[in-house]
C-alpha positions, 0 to 999 in steps of 0.5 A: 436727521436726529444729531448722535448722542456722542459726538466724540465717537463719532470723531473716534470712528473718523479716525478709526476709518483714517487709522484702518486705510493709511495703517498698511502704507505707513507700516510699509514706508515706515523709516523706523526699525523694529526689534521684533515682529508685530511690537506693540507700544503701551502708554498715556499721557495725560492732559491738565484740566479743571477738576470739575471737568474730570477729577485730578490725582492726589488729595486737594492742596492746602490752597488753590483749586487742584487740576484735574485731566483727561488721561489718553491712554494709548497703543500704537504699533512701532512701524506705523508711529500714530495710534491704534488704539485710544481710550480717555478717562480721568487723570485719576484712573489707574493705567493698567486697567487699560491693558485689558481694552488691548486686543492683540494677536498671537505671537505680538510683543507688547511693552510698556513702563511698570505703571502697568504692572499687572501679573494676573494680566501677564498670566492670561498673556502666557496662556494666549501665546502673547508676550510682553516686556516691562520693568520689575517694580521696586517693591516686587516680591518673588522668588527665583528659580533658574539662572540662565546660561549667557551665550558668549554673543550677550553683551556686558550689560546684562548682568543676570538672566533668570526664571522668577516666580511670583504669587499672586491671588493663590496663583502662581506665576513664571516670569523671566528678569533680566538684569540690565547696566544702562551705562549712560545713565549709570543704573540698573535696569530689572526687566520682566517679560513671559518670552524666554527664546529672545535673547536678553540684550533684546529684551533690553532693546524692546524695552528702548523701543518704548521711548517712541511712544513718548516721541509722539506724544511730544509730536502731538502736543508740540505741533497741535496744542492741547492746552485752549478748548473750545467746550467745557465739557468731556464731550467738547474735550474729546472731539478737540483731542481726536480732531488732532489726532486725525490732523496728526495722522494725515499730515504723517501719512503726507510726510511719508508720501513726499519725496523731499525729507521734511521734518515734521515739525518743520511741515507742520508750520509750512502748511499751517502758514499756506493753509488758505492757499489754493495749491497742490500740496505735494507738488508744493511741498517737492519744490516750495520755492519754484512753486511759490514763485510760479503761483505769485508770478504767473497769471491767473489762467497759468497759475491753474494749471498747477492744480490739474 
């Protein structure tokens, strides 16, 4: 049988397989809480490479040799926490050209950071009934049209409700801007979103929700470094990312699964130090202790039937 051309997809249709049977029990067992139905969190992340391999951001320094990357960009759905969707590209490619790979149903929220900012994107959006919540960029250029009424139930933070438009390309775009004071952080955050029947203080609370994504990002480079690769190749490279991706997916469907409260962090490392072993992992991970002495302990015929 002749080898495929592109092993990476390969490796990227293994973990679509994965994704498409664990996504319903994740959603279903999912500790998280969402602010809307169907939320969708947009996102990349990129991962420091030689410019030779895939071409960096910015001008080459003075000295030295400028790091390229390989940027992932991401979507994942709030309830299940891993990937639906990946694309790689240079570090170099711009972010919001991703929206367009986004395939996303009728009445789902969509949010993501201004790096996206794309308003002949939010238009198409509009006309599909599909929604979306970001921040206004600084520079933004519009003119508003209508302030909106506070309900007595909205809370202090929001300082303005109201109805922009924006030109862009001859067309004209309403959007909803939503002046937020985050008082932790002492700052004004300006948010933008084609939904205008959630309440603003949702709106904020959406955009919050985007930090999750940030989360598992830190999940994935923390507990399956991505700094040594095998190859010196964008091939080689993708495979090694995809094959952490589906090892991060198992094992979160498997802390899911266990009865017993793990960090995930902390699971990480108790397999990864038993990976060798001969054990029944669920069984192992309920009760590590009692199990671990049962199988040093016992004799071999006795040690089996842990395993049945």
């Amino acid at each position: 049988m002749p080898m495929r051309k592109d092993p990476a997809k390969s490796s990227g249709a293994i973990y679509a397989k994965l994704f498409k049977r664990y996504a319903p029990f994740l959603s279903d067992s999912s500790p998280l809480k969402s602010p809307v139905k169907n939320l969708k969190i947009v996102d990349s992340t990129t991962i420091s490479l030689f410019s030779d391999i895939l071409k960096g951001v910015g001008r080459n320094p003075l000295n030295g040799k400028k790091k390229g990357g390989i940027k992932m960009h991401t979507m994942i759905n709030a309830l299940e926490d891993v990937p639906c969707l990946v694309r790689f590209s240079s570090a170099a490619t711009h972010d919001h050209t991703f929206l367009k790979e986004l395939n996303l149903e009728k009445d789902s929220f969509v949010v993501f950071d201004k790096a996206y900012n794309d308003y002949l994107q939010y238009l198409e959006w509009t006309l599909n009934d599909i929604y979306f919540v970001t921040r206004q960029k600084d520079n933004a250029v519009y003119k508003s049209i209508k302030e909106f009424d506070l309900a007595d139930k909205t809370s202090n933070a929001v300082l303005k409700d109201e109805l922009i438009l924006v030109e862009k390309d001859t067309k004209s775009i309403q959007i909803r801007r939503v002046a937020y004071w985050d008082a932790e952080k002492e700052k004004v955050y300006e948010f933008i979103t084609n939904n205008v029947e959630i309440s603003p203080d949702q709106v904020a609370d959406i955009y919050k929700h985007r930090w999750q994504i940030e989360t598992m990002f830190k999940r994935l480079k923390q507990n399956f470094p991505l700094k040594y690769f095998l190859g010196d190749n964008q091939n080689a490279i993708e495979i090694q990312i995809w094959s952490a991706l589906i090892v991060q997916l198992i094992l979160l469907v498997i802390q899911r699964k266990v009865k017993r409260k793990w960090a995930y962090s902390n699971m990480v490392s108790v397999i990864r130090f038993y990976l060798m072993t001969y054990i029944n992992l669920f069984k192992f991970l309920e009760n590590p202790h009692k199990k671990w002495s049962e199988l040093t302990s016992k004799p071999p015929d006795i040690q089996l039937k842990l395993f049945e």
